[in-house]
C-alpha positions, 0 to 999 in steps of 0.5 A: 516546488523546492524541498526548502520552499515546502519547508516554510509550510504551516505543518509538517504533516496533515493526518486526513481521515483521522477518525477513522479505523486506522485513521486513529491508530496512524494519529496514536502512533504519530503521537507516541513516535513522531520527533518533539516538535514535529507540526503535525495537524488532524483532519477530516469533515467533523470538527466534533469528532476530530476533537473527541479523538484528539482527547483519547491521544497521548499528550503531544497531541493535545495542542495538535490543530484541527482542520476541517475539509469534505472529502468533495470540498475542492477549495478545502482541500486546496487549502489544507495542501497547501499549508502543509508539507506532506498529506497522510490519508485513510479515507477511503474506498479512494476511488469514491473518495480520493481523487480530489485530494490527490490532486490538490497535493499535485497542484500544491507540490504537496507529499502525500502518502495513501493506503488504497490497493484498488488499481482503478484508483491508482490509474486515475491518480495517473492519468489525470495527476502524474505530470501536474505533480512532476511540474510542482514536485510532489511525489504522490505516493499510493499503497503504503501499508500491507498493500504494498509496502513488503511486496515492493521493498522485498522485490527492490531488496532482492534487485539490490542485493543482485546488483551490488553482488554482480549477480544479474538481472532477476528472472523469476521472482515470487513472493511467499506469504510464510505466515500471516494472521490477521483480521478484515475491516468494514474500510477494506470489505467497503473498498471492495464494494466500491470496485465491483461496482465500479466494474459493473458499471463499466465492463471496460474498466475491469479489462484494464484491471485484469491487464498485469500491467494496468499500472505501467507508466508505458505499456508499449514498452513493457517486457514482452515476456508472459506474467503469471496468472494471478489467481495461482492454481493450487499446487505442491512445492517443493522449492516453497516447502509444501502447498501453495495457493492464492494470496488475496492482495496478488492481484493489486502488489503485483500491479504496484512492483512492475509499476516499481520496475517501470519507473526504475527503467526497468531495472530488474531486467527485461526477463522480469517475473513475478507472482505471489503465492500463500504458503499452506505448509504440508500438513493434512489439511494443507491443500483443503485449506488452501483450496477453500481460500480460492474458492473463497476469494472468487465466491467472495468477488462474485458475490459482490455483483449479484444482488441476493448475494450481496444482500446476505454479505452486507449483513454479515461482513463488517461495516465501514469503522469496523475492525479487529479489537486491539487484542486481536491487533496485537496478536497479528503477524505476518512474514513474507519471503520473495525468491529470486532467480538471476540472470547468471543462475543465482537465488536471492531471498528477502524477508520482510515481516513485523508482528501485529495484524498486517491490515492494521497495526503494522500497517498503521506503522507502515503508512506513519513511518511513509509520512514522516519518511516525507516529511523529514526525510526529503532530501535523503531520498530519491529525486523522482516525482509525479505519482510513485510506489514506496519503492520508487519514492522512498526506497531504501529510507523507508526501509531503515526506518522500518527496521528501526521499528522492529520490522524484519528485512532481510535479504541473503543468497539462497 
């Protein structure tokens, strides 16, 4: 399907999922950011609810339509795919969920842009939708919020820059998360679930998981070059300035960038790279702090499988809907630096950052900022479909228009 042929579609975009957590804060920031006169639909399986939402928004979106579709209703979503040109959804966990939708934007040549960071999703997305989006034209684009937009566009920024200055390839790469503040909601806390689950179900799935290339479009041509461990012992650096340890999401961005790297052809270079650490600073307590968040994430995941455990979490953890109060939203921050080596010795650094929870104020604006990127943007950004990552789909678009939302994102020689 032609960019022109998507144009005479009913709606620019469709927000599935609008009552929920981020669901509502995606569909304020629409109302507030979106151009006048942008076609814009809300979505989900209550025409009650969607109603009640549609009241709390600011007035442009007081004559947005409503459509209902189940997340398992085939012939709904067919049709809501179709009458529109792009899908923006935060129904998750998607593996539960997403599928469906996923391929009814395949089969409509219809963009669609999601926030999930679970592998096992995004691998069926390929498996089973890959080449029926390249033959109808959708970029089906995964990942667009935290997980994994700074990973993906501080990696691409940092190729970029290398390239343009005749600098090389880049050999080790890692991203340092320098600050990070934010809380967990009941939607991420239940994705979690839903994996553990899953896994346990079948052991095999979680081998896939493990596998550092589990997003590759094809893994026999993959570097040969050993990855680093995800689940980083602790340790003090002083290129990185002090402690580092674990980050939570290292496990899925770094998945998500080699998968970046493939679909670009392995641009980044057949010594390719790459990991991702938290910086704990070099204070006192730094290495008990960053000690107790290893323990803390793998006591977490086990937790999940063993029934008393999990019992005890259930109780105690947030629920699906629940999540951070706006104070605590807009106190949020986060900051992330990815360093460079090239191939001819050089060091490359990019920053990206923005300030509110980075789970969900800034990534409401991510994910906005994806959509309306698709929607409005189609012609200026690259000619690639099937299912993509926000640097292979968007790029260098995206980030101007993160920019012009007051993001940080930068990159500079070291």
């Amino acid at each position: 399907m032609t960019s022109e042929q998507r144009h005479g579609r009913e709606f620019d975009l469709v927000i599935y999922g609008a009552t929920g957590f981020v669901g509502k804060l995606l569909s304020d920031y629409l109302a507030r950011f979106a151009p006048s006169g942008m076609k814009i639909a809300l979505a989900g399986r209550s025409q009650s609810k969607l109603v009640a939402l549609r009241e709390t928004l600011p007035s442009p979106a007081s004559s947005w339509p409503i459509i209902v579709a189940d997340a398992d209703d085939e012939d709904a979503l067919d049709s809501l795919a179709g009458r529109t040109k792009v899908v923006v959804t935060t129904v998750g966990p998607y593996l539960k969920y997403g599928l469906p939708l996923v391929a009814a934007c395949a089969r409509s040549g219809t963009h669609y842009a999601d926030l999930t960071g679970e592998a096992l999703f995004v691998r069926r997305c390929i498996d089973e939708c890959d080449e029926l989006a390249k033959e109808s034209g959708a970029k089906i684009v995964n990942s667009c919020g935290f997980d994994s937009i700074p990973s993906d566009l501080g990696v691409l920024l940092t190729y970029e820059y290398a390239r343009d200055h005749g600098l090389g390839h880049l050999t080790d790469t890692t991203l340092v998360v320098r600050s990070m503040k934010g809380g967990f909601s009941g939607g991420t806390i239940d994705s979690m679930r839903t994996s553990v689950d899953v896994v346990k179900a079948n052991p095999e799935l979680g081998e896939i998981a493990k596998d550092p290339f589990a997003l590759s479009p094809d893994r026999s041509n993959e570097p040969t070059r050993q990855q680093p461990r995800d689940t980083v012992v602790l340790g003090r650096s002083s290129e990185f300035g002090g402690w580092v340890g674990p980050f939570v999401m290292a496990e899925y961005n770094t998945r998500v960038v080699r998968r970046s790297n493939a679909l670009l052809n392995w641009a980044y270079g057949p010594e390719f790279s790459y990991r991702e650490v938290s910086s704990f600073g070099n204070g006192p307590l730094a290495p008990a702090v960053a000690l107790g968040m290893g323990i803390g994430m793998k006591t977490a995941w086990i937790g999940m499988g063993i029934k008393p455990i999990r019992a005890i979490l259930d109780r105690t953890l947030p629920e699906p809907g629940e999540g951070p109060s706006e104070e605590q939203r807009r106190a949020g921050r986060f900051l992330i630096e990815v360093h460079a080596s090239t191939s001819n010795g050089s060091k490359v650094v990019s920053r990206v950052g923005a300030t509110g929870d980075p789970g969900y104020q800034a990534t409401s604006v991510m994910l906005a900022e994806s959509a309306l990127s698709l929607a409005l943007d189609d012609s200026r950004l690259p000619d690639r479909s099937g299912v993509l990552t926000p640097a292979t789909a968007m790029g260098d678009v995206l980030v101007e228009r993160l920019r012009k939302a007051d993001f940080v994102a930068t990159v500079t020689s070291a």
